[in-house]
Structures are given as structure tokens and as C-alpha cells.
PyMOL commands that place a pseudoatom at each C-alpha (Angstrom):
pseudoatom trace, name=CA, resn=UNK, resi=1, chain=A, elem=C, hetatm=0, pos=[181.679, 38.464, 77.354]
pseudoatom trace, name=CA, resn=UNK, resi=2, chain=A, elem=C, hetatm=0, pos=[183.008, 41.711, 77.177]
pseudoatom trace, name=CA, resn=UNK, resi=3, chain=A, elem=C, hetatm=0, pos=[185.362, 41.733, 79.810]
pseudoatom trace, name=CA, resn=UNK, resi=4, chain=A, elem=C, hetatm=0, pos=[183.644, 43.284, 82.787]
pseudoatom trace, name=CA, resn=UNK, resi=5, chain=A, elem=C, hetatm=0, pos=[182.890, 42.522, 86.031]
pseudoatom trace, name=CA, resn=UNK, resi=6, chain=A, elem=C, hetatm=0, pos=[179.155, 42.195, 85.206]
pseudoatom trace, name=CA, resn=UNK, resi=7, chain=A, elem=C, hetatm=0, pos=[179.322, 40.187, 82.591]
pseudoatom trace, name=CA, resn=UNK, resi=8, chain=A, elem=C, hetatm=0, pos=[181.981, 37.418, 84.286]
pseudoatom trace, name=CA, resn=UNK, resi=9, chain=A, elem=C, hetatm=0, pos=[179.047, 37.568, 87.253]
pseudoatom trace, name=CA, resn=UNK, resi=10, chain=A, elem=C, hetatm=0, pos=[176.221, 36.802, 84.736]
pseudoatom trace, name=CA, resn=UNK, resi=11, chain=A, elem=C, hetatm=0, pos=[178.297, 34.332, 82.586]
pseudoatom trace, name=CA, resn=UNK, resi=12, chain=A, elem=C, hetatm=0, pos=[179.328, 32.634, 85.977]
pseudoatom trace, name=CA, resn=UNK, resi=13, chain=A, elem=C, hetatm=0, pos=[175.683, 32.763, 87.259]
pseudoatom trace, name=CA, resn=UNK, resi=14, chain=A, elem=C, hetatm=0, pos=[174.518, 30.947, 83.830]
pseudoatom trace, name=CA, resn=UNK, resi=15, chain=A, elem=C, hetatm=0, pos=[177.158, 28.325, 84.146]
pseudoatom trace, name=CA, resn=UNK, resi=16, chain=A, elem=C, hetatm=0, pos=[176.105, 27.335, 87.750]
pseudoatom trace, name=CA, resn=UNK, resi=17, chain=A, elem=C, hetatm=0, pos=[172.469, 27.126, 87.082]
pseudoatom trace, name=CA, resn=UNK, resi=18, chain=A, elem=C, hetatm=0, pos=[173.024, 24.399, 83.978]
pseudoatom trace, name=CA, resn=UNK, resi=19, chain=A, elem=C, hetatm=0, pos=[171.586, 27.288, 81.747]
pseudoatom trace, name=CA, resn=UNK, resi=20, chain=A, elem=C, hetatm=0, pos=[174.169, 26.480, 78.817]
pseudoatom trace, name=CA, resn=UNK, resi=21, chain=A, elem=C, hetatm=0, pos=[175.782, 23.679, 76.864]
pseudoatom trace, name=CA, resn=UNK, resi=22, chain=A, elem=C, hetatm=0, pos=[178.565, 22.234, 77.849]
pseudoatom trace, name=CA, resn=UNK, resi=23, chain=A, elem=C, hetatm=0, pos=[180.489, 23.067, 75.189]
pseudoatom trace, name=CA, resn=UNK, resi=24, chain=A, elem=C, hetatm=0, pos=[179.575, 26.649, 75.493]
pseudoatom trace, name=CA, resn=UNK, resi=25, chain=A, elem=C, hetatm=0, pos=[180.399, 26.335, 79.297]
pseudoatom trace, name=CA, resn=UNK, resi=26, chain=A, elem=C, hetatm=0, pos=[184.163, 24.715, 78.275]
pseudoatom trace, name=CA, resn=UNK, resi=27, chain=A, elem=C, hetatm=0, pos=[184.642, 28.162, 76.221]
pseudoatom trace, name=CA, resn=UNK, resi=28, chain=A, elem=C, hetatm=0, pos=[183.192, 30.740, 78.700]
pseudoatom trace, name=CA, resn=UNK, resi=29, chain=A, elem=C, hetatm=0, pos=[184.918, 29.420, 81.509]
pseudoatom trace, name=CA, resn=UNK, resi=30, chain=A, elem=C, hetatm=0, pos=[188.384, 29.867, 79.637]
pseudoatom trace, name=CA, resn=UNK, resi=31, chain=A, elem=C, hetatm=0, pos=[187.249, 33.407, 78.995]
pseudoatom trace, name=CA, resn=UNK, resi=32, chain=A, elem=C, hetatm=0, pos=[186.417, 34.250, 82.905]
pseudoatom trace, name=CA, resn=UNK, resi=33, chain=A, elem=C, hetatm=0, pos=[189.474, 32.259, 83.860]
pseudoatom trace, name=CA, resn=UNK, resi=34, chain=A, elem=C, hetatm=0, pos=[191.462, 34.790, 81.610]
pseudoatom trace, name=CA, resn=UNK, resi=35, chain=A, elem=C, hetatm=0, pos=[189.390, 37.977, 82.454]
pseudoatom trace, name=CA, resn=UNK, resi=36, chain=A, elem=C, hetatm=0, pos=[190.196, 36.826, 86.910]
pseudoatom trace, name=CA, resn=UNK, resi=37, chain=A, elem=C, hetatm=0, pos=[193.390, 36.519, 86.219]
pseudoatom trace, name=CA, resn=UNK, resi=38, chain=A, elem=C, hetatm=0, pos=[193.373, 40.487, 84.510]
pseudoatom trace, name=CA, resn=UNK, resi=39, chain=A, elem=C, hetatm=0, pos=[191.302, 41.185, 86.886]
pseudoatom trace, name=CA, resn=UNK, resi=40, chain=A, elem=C, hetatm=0, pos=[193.479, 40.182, 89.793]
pseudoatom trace, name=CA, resn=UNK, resi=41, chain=A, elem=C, hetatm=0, pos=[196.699, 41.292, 88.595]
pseudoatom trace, name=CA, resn=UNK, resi=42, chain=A, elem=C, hetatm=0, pos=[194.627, 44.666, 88.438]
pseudoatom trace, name=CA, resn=UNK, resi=43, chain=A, elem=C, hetatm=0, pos=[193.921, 44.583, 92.306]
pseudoatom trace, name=CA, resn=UNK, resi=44, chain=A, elem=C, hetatm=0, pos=[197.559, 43.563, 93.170]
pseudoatom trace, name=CA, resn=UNK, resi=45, chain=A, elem=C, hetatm=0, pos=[198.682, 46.771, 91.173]
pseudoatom trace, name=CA, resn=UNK, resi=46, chain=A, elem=C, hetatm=0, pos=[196.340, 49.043, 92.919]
pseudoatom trace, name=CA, resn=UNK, resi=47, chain=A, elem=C, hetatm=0, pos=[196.576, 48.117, 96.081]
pseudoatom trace, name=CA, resn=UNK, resi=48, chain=A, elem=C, hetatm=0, pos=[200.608, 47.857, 95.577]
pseudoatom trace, name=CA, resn=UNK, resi=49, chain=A, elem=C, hetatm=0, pos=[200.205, 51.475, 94.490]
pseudoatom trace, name=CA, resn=UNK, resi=50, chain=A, elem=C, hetatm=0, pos=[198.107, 52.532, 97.612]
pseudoatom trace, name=CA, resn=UNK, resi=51, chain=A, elem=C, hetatm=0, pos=[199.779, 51.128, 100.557]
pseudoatom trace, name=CA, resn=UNK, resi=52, chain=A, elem=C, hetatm=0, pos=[203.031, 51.945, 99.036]
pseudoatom trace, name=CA, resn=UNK, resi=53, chain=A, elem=C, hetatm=0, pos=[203.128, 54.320, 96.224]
pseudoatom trace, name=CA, resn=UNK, resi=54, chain=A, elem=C, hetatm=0, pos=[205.885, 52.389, 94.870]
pseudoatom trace, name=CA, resn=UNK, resi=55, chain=A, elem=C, hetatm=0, pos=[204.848, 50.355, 91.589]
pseudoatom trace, name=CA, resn=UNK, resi=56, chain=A, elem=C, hetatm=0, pos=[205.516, 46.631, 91.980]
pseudoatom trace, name=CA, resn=UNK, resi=57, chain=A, elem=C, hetatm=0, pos=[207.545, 44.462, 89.674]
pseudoatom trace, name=CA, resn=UNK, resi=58, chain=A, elem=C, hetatm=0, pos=[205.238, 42.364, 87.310]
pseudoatom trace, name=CA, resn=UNK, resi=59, chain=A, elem=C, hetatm=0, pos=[207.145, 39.452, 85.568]
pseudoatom trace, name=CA, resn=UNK, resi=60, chain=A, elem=C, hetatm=0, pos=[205.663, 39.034, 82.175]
for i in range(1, 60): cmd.bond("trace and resi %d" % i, "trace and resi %d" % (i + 1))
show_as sticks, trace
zoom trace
């Protein structure tokens, strides 16, 4: 996965339909866990910057 939207949808669909291992499902799903949580911390920033045009604190 390659870290786009597209792929997580594809990877996701795969996993739901039983169309991979379960060992290869234990690996992806780490990998889309880590690419929503980029992803989401993406969409709090930009939406931070449109309503307010302030940036938002991020605690590492």
C-alpha cells in the first residue's frame, strides 16, 4: 500500500471479502490503521486552517 486513499479503500475492500490470508490481513490492517490515523490528523489540520486560519497545536 502506498499510502493513498485508493489503495487503503482497495486493501480494506480485500480484507472484508476474505480475499487474503490472515496473516497478510494482521499486516495490512496495521498499515491502514497507520495511514487513518495520517490521514485524519490531515483533516483536523485543514479544516483547523479553514474555519480559523489559525494553525492548531499538534502534540507529537
Amino acid at each position: 500500500m502506498s499510502g493513498n486513499g485508493d489503495d487503503a479503500l482497495v486493501t480494506f475492500a480485500m480484507m472484508a471479502q476474505g480475499k487474503m490470508e490472515p496473516a497478510e490481513v494482521e499486516r495490512k490492517w496495521r498499515v491502514l490503521l497507520e495511514y487513518f490515523e495520517r490521514d485524519t490528523l490531515a483533516m483536523v489540520i485543514k479544516i483547523s486552517f479553514q474555519n480559523t486560519f489559525e494553525p492548531i497545536f499538534i502534540p507529537a
